[in-house]
N, C-alpha and C positions, 0 to 999 in steps of 0.2 A: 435688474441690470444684466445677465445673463439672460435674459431673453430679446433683452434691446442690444446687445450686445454680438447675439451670433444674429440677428438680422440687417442689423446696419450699424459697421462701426461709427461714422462719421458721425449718424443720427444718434448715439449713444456718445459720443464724446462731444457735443453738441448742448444734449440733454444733460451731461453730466455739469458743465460748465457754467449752465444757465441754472440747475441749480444750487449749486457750492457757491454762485455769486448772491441769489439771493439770501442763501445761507448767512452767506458776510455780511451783508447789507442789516440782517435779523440783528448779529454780535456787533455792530455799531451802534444800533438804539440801543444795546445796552449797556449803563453804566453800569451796574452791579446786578449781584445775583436775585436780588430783588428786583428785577426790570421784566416787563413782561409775564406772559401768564402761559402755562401750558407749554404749547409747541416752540411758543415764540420767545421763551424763556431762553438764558443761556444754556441752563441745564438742556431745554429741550430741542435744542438747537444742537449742543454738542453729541446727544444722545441721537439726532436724524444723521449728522456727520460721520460717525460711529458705523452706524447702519449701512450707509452710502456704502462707504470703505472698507467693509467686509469683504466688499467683493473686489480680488485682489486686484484685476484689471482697473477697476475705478479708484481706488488707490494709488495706483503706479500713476493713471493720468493727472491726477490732482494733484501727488506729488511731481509731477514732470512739469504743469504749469508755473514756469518762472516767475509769471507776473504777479500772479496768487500766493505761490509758496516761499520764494528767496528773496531776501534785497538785491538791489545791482551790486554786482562786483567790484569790488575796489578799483578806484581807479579810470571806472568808465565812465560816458558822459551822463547815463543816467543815476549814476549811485553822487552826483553831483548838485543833482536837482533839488530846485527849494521848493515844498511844499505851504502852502498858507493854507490853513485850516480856514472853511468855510462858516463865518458865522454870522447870523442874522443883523443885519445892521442894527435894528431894534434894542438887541441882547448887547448893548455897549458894553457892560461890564464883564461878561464873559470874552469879549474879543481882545480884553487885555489881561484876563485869568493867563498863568504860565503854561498850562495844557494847551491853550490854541495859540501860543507863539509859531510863527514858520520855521519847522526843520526841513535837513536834509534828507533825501529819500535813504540813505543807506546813514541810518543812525537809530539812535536807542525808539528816542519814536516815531522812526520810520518802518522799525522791525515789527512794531504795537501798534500800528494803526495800516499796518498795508497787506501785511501776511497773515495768512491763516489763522497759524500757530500763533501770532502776537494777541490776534482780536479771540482767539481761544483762549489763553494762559491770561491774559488781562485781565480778565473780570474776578472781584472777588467780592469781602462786604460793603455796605454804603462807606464809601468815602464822610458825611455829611451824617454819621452813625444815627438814626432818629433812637435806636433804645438806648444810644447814651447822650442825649439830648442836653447840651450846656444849659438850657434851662430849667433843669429841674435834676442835673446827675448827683449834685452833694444830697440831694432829698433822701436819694434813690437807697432802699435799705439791699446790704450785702446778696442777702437771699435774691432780689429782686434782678440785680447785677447780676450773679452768677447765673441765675435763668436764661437770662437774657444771651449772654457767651457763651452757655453753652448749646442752646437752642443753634447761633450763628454757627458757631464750630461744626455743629454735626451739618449744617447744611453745607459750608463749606468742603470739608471733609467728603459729602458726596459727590459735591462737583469736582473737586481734584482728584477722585476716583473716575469719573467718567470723562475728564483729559486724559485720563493714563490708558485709561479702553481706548480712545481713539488715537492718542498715539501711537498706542499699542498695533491697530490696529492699520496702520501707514507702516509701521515698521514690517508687518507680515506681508505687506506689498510684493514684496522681493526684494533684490538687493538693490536695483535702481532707487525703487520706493526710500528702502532704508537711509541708502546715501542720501537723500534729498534732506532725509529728517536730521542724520547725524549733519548736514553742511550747517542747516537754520540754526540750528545749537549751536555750534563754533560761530557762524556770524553773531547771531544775539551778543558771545560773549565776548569779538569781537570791537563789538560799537559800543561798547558801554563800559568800558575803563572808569569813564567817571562817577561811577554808581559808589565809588570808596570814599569819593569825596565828603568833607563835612555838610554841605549845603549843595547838594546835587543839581547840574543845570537841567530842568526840564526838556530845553529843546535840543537839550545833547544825550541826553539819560534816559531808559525806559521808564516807565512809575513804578512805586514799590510793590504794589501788588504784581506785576509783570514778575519781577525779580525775585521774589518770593516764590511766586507759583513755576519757575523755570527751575527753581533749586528743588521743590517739590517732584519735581516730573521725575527731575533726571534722580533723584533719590530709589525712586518708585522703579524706574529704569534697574538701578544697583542693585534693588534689595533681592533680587534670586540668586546674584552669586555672594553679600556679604551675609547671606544667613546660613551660606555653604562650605564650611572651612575647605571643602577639597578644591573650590573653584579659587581661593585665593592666589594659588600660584600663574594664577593667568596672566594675573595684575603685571604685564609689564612696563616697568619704569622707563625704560627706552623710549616709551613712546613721547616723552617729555622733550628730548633733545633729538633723536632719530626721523621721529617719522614729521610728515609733512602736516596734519593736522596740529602735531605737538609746538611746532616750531612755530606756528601762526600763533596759537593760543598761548604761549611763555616766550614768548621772544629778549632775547638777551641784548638788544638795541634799541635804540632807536626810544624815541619818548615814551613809546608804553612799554620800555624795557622792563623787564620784571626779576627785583632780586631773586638771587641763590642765595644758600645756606651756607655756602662756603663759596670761596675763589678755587675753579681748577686749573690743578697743578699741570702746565704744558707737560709735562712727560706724563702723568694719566690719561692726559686727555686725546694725546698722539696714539697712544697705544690700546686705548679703547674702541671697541668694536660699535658703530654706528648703525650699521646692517637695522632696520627694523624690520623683523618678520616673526611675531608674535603666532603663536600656538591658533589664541583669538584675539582677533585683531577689534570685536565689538566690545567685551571687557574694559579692556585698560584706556579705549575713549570714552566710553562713558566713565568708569572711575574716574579718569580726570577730566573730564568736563564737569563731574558734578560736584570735584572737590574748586576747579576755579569757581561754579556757581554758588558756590559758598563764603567768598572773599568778597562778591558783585550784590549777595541780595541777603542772604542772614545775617552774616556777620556785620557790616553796616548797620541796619535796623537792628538788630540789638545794641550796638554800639548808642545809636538814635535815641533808643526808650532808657536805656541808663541816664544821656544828659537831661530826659524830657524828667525823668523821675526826680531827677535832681535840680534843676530847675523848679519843680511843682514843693519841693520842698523850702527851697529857700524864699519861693513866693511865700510861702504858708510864714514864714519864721519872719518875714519880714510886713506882712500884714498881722501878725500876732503880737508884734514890738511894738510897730503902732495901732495897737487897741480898736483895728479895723476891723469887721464882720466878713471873715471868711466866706460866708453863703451868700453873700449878697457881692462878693468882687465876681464881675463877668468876665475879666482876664484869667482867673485862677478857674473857674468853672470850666471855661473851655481848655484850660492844659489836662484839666482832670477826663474830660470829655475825650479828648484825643489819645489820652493816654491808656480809658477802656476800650476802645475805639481797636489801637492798635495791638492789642493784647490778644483779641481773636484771634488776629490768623498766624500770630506771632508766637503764641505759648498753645496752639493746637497741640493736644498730646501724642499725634502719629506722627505728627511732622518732627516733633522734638526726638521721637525715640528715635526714629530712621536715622536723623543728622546725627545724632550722641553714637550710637552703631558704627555711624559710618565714618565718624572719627576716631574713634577706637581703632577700625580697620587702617585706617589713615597710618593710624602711630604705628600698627603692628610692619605695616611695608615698610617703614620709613626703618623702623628699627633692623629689621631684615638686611638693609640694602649696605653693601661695600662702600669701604669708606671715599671712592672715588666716583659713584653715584650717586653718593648722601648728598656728596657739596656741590651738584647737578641740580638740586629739585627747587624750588623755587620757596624762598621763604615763610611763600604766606601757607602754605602748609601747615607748619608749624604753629604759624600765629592761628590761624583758623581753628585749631585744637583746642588752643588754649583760650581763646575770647569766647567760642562760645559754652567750652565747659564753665568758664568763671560766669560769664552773663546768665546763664540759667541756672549755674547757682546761687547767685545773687537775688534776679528777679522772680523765680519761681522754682527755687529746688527741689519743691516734691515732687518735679518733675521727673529727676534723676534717680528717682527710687526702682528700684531692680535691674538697675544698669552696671555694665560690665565694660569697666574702662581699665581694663590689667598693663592693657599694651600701651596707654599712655602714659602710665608709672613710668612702665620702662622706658621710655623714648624720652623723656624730663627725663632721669638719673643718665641716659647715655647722654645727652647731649651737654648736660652741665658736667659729666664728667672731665677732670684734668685731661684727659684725651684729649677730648673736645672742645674743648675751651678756643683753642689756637682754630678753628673751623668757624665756630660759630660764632664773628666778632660782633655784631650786632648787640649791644647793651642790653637795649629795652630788650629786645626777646631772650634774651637770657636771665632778666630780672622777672619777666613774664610767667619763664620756666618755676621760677622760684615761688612766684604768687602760688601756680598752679597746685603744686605741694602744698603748700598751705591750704587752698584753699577747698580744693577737694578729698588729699591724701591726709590729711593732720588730722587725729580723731576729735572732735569739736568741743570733747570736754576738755582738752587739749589747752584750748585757746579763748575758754568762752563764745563759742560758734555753736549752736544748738539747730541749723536751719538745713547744715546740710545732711543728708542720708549718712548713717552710720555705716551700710553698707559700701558705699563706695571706696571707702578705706581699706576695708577689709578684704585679703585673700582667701578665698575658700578653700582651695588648695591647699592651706597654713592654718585650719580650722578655724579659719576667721582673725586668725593675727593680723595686724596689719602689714600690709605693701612695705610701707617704711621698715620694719622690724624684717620680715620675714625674703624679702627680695635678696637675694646674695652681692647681686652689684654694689646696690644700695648700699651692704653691711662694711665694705670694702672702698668707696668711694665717696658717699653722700658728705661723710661730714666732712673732708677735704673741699669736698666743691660749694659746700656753704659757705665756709671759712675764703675761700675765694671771692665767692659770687658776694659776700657781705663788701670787700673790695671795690669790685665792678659796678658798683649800680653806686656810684659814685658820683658814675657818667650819665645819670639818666635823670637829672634837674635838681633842684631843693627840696619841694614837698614829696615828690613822686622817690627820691633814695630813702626818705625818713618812714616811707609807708612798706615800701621795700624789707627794709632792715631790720623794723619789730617784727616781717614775716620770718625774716630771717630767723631770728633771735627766735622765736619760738617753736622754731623747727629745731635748732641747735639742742636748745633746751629740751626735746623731746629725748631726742636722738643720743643724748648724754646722760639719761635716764634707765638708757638699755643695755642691757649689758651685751645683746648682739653690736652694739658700735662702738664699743669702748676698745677695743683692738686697734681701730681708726683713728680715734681720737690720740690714744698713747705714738701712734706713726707719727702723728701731725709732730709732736714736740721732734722728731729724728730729722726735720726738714726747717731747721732754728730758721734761716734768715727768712722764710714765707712768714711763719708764725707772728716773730718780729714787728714785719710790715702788719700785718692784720692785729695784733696786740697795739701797735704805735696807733694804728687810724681811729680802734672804739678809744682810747684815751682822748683822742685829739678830738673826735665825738662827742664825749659826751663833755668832754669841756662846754664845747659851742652849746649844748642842747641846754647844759643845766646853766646858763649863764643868760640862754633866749628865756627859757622858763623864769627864772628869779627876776629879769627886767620884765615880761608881760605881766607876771599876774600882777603885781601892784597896780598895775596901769587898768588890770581890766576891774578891780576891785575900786578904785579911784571913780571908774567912769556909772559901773552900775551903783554906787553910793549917789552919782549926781544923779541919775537917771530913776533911783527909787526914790528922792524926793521930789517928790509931782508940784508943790508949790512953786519949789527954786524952778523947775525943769520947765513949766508953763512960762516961768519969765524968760527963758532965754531963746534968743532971735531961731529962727528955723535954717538959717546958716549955721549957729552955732549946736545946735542940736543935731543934722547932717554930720557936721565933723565929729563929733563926740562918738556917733553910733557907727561913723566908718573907720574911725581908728579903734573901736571895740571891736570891729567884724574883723578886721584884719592882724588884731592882738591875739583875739581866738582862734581863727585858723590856727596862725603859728605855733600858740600853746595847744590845740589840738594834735598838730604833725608831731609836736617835740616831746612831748610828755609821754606819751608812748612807750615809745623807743629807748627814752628816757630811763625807766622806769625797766626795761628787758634787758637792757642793755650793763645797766649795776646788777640786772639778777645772773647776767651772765657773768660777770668780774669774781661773782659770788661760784658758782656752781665749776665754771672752767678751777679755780683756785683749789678745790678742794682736791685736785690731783698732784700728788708732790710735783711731776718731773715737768709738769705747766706751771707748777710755780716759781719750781727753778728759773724756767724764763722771766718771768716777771721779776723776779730779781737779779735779772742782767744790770750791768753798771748804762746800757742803754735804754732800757725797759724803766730800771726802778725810779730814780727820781723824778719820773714825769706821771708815772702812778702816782704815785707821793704827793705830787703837787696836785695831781686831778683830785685824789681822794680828800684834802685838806680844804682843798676850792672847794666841792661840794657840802661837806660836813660845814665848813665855814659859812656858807649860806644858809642850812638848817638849823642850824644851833646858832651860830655867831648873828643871825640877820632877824632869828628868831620865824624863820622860814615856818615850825610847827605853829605858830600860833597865827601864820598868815592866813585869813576868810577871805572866800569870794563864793557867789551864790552858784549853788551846783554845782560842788568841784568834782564828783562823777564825769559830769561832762566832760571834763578836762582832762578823767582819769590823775587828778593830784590827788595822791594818797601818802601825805609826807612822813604819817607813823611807819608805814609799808619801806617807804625811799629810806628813811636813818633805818632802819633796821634790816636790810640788804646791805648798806652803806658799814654800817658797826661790823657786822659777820666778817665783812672783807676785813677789814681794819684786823680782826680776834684772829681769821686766817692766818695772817702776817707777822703778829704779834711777837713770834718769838725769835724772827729771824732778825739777826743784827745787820745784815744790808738792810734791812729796811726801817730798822730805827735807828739804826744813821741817817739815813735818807731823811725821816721825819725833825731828826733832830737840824740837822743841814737846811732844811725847809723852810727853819724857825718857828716847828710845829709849838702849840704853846700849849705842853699838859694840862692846866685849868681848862682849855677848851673839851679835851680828850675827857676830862673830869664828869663837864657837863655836859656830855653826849651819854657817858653811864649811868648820869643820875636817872636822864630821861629813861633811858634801856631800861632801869630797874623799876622805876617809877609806870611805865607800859606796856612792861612783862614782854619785853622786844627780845631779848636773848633770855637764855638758862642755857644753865648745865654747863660742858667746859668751854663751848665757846664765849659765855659772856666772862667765865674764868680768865680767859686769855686776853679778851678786851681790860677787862680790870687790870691786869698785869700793866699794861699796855705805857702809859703815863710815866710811874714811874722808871721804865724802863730808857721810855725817850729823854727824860730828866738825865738817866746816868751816860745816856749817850751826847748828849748836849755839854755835858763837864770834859767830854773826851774830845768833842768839838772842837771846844775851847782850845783844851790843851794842845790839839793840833794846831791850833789858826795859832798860837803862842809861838808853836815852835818852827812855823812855816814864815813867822811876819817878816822876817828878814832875806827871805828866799830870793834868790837874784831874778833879776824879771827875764833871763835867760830859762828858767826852769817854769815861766808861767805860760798859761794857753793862751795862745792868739787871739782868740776870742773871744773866751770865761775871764781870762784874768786869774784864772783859780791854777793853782799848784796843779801839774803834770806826773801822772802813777805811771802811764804809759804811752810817753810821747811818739808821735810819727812827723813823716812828712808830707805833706800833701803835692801834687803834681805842680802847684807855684810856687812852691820852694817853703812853704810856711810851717811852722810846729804847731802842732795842736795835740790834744790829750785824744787818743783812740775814742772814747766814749761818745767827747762832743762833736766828731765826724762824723760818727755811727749815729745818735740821734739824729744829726743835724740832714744825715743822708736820708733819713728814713721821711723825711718832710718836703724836703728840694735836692733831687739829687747832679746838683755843681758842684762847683769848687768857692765857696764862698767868698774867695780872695779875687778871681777872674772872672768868675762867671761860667766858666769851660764849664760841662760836663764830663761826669767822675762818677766812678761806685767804689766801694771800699776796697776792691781790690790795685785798685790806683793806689793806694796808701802803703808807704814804706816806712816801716820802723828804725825811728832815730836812736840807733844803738848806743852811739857816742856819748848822745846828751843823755840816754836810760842812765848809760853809766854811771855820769858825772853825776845827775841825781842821788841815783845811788849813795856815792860816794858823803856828796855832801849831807844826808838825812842820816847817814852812821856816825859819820862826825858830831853833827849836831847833838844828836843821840847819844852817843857817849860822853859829850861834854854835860849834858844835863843833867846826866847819871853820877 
């Protein structure tokens, strides 16, 4: 090059052109890395591209060719044009494959079939995998598979090392050069918005392997300043909203508006400096170009192999129902095919450490930044953290072994903290935040979780305590924000809050275990009307849950009785067989979501209770009788329905463990026991002591309680006996009460009348309940909170009056 070079530039720019084009011409026969042999291999082809462009002159010209290097620019006539893939008249069936539909020239495969860098980063393993061959993959023993993937991977792995040489190697161009490579980037990520979608349009979207090996590059790109704590302060965040590449790549309009983390506040945002002039300005666009290509090509495709893996299993469970040969279904072979297939270049192990690294550094900026740049950044940030820590720890967590995620601790406890809360309105990513703690920060003996790294949890800094324990924010915050967050995910569906809420609950339950959070926990009770709310909704919970539970399981016990006699079951029509197994699958869902939760949810009633000044609450005159009534409903379907002696096959499955539930269920009961608000309440109830009787036969007969708590349970009975005699005597002495001293709405005698904003009397308690479920005015409709409520003095009195009276006449 240097020799053709100082002799004749033209004839060297000439030569160069002719050939970087048959270069291209070479990376079009190739489908994957398996294409060609030698020179004419991708590999070999990218490794002569490499060479070319050493020499920085022929670099800079390669990058300065538009037509080779960039799409058209927005906007102009040629980024308008419709290309039609040329395909042999012959090859009918390929010319209606999704890959040769006609795109636009400036679009996802326009950027992969026209540029450079598309028909470079394209290529990865067969498509059409022959070593995991739908015809013979179930055959295939383990050993054989893992040969197989990893043989792939390492060839992989070389060729995305010698993309990074040559682009490396365009970037030492000079700065022209540079530009050229950082503009491809921002276009790529540009044209491909729709790469998030579930079912990605081919002739609008790059392919997966494109998106993948771009999230690669720019990784490879990162990794010399995230493995250098002194280069982090380069990272700047400005370049998101300030500078001109930032503002094309998050745009806050327009269709491919991209949310923030927060709404900013106009006087933040007037008074904030926009200036962008960064120390270095090539840091913080690659940082974030390669944290967007992580929303556009990883995050997606894991998203992808979760539903594929769930899919592959409910084929499996629904070819096993009916008695069908898994090895021999050719639909189930090839989801298994596809899903080896896609595991190569998806669970490569440098590719995973780099993105786990470089979310890590992600959290640690994020947690850095002022609170008027936090609610600036765009939210997939965030989620991007958290999808692909949960996804690989889900699909392959030994992956995460020796990984060091500290700063995503912190950035989950800051962002769910009460601070926070008001910024980050966004549901699902706040219940997200919650999984995350579970599911990488909760130590997994914890939860019965055995899959992921013990390490991850653990600070070293804290000789290995854990994050949760050992973090100061945490110790000071976390369990407020639980107690919130169990609230909030509310909003985030039916199944998706119930899966939520057992993470929840078992976080709580750690966390109430320690005595670094018990400080927190005793706060909570100083903040009663929070508490209240969050105490009213698990009642109002686990009503629904244990009521879903006691109407499925009969039903599902009902259907697998018909279904396990194969005589009757052969006579019935295959319509009626259909309905049977789809109202089973849909009975067990429910009872899968609900029994859960279920079951965490009474160990919470349990473990929150054992601290007086929380139980205090619970025997508020708002709190207690609807305890009362939850714990009476439940015990009444285990004992009274005979719930313990219910079968259904496999109740593991279900996680129904009913000796487990009455004896979380009795504890709470033996808690309570000695307080008279609360056996009035049971007595009020119409609690029926013979029940209470045979809930302790079972406790003793199970060996479910000892020691003084099943002491206190035993009490328990007679106590609500003498409170029911007292019952009486009230309701005696109340029957003639003027209906002037009764509640509007109970009908029941008035301790502490008010009045509500339409003029109505009611008893303080049944507002307070009634508020904590709909908060109007029962009578209008209006909207009201307790502070609306004025105490009816006059009528306190007149009660008064009349209950001394009465009182001293019976006397």
């Amino acid at each position: 090059c240097e020799e053709l070079n100082s002799q004749d530039e033209e004839a060297f720019s000439n030569v160069l052109q002719f050939v970087v084009s048959k270069l291209m011409k070479s990376l079009q026969a190739c489908d994957s890395l398996d294409s060609g042999v030698g020179e004419t291999s991708a590999l070999g082809v990218v490794a002569t591209l490499t060479s070319v462009c050493s020499h920085k002159k022929a670099a800079l010209k390669v990058a300065q060719n538009d037509t080779i290097f960039l799409v058209p620019a927005e906007g102009t006539p040629r980024a308008a044009e419709t290309i039609r893939p040329q395909v042999p008249p012959a090859d009918i069936l390929r010319m209606f494959s999704p890959e040769n539909r006609p795109y636009l020239r400036r679009s996802g495969p326009g950027i992969e079939k026209e540029t450079l860098l598309g028909l470079v980063l394209r290529i990865s393993t067969p498509k059409s995998n022959p070593a995991f061959s739908p015809t013979n993959i179930l055959r295939q023993s383990m050993d054989s598979v893992d040969r197989a993937t990893n043989q792939q991977r390492q060839q992989l792995q070389v060729y995305q090392e010698a993309c990074h040489q040559f682009i490396m190697s365009l970037i030492k161009g000079g700065p022209d050069a540079r530009s050229k490579v950082l503009q491809w980037f921002v276009d790529f990520l540009v044209v491909n918005p729709g790469a998030t979608a579930m079912r990605p349009d081919p002739s609008k979207v790059s392919s997966p392997s494109l998106l993948l090996n771009v999230s690669v590059a720019l990784l490879k790109l990162c990794d010399p300043f995230v493995s250098d704590d002194k280069k982090h302060h380069l990272i700047d965040p400005s370049f998101v909203y300030a500078s001109e590449p930032g503002k094309v790549l998050f745009p806050t309009s327009g269709d491919q508006a991209i949310s923030r983390l927060g709404e900013s506040s106009e006087e933040g945002s007037s008074s904030m400096n926009t200036d962008y002039a960064p120390k270095n300005s090539f840091i913080p666009q690659i940082f974030f170009m390669a944290a967007r290509s992580l929303a556009l090509g990883i995050v997606p495709q894991l998203s992808s192999q979760e539903n594929l893996i769930r899919h592959i299993s409910h084929q499996h469970y629904e070819l096993s129902s009916q008695n069908r040969d898994v090895y021999s279904d050719p639909h189930f072979s090839m989801l298994v095919s596809r899903q080896r297939s896609n595991e190569v270049a998806l669970f490569q192990e440098e590719m995973i450490s780099d993105t786990v690294r470089f979310v890590n550094l992600s959290a640690k900026v994020l947690v850095g930044l002022d609170d008027d740049i936090l609610r600036r950044m765009p939210e997939h940030f965030v989620d991007n953290i958290c999808d692909i820590l949960m996804s690989v720890a889900k699909l392959k967590a030994r992956a995460l072994r020796g990984m060091d995620v500290r700063y995503v601790f912190s950035l989950v406890v800051k962002l769910l903290s009460p601070t926070y809360a008001s910024m980050v309105r966004n549901y699902n990513l706040r219940a997200m935040l919650g999984d995350v703690l579970h599911e990488i920060f909760l130590p997994s003996k914890s939860d019965s979780r055995d899959n992921v790294p013990a390490s991850l949890a653990c600070d070293p800094l804290a000789g290995g305590q854990t994050y949760l324990l050992s973090d100061k924010l945490a110790q000071k915050t976390l369990a407020p924000s639980l107690l919130l967050l169990y609230g909030e995910v509310e909003h985030t569906g039916y199944y998706d809050k119930m899966s939520h809420r057992a993470k929840i609950s078992s976080l709580l339950k750690y966390l109430w275990e320690s005595s670094e959070h018990r400080p927190a926990f005793r706060a909570i009770t100083q903040n009663k009307e929070s508490f209240i709310k969050f105490a009213n909704g698990i009642i109002n919970e686990t009503n629904a849950l244990i009521a879903t539970v006691m109407q499925k399981l009969p039903e599902i016990r009902t259907a697998q009785d018909q279904m396990g006699n194969v005589e009757e079951w052969g006579r019935r029509t295959e319509e009626e067989q259909n309905m049977i197994t789809s109202r089973l699958d849909d009975n067990e869902r429910e009872v899968r979501h609900a029994l859960p939760l279920c079951n965490k949810t009474l160990q919470m009633f349990g473990y929150l209770n054992t601290d007086a000044d929380i139980r205090s609450l619970f025997l508020l005159g708002e709190l207690c009788p609807r305890l009362v009534n939850m714990l009476l409903h439940v015990l009444g379907k285990l004992v009274g329905s005979k719930g313990l002696d219910l079968k259904v096959d496999n109740p593991e499955r279900y996680e129904f463990r009913p000796k487990e539930m009455l004896r979380d269920l009795c504890a709470i009961f033996a808690l309570f026991a000695s307080s008279s608000e609360f056996q009035m309440e049971c007595a009020k109830s119409g609690c029926k002591p013979d029940m209470l009787r045979s809930a302790i036969k079972r406790c003793r007969k199970l060996n479910l309680l000892t020691g003084e708590s099943m002491t206190a349970f035993e009490s328990l009975p007679d106590l609500v006996e003498q409170a029911s005699r007292q019952v009486e005597d009230d309701e005696a002495l109340l029957a003639d009460a003027p209906d002037e001293f009764l509640d509007e709405i109970m009908s029941t005698f008035m301790k502490d009348p008010v009045i509500l904003p339409s003029g109505h009397f009611v008893d303080r308690s049944t507002i307070t309940q009634h508020l904590l479920n709909d908060p109007i005015d029962p009578f209008n409709r209006e909207e009201m909170t307790i502070d609306d409520v004025k105490p009816a003095t006059e009528l306190k009195a007149k009660i008064d009056k009349w209950l001394e009276e009465k009182r001293a006449a019976q006397s």
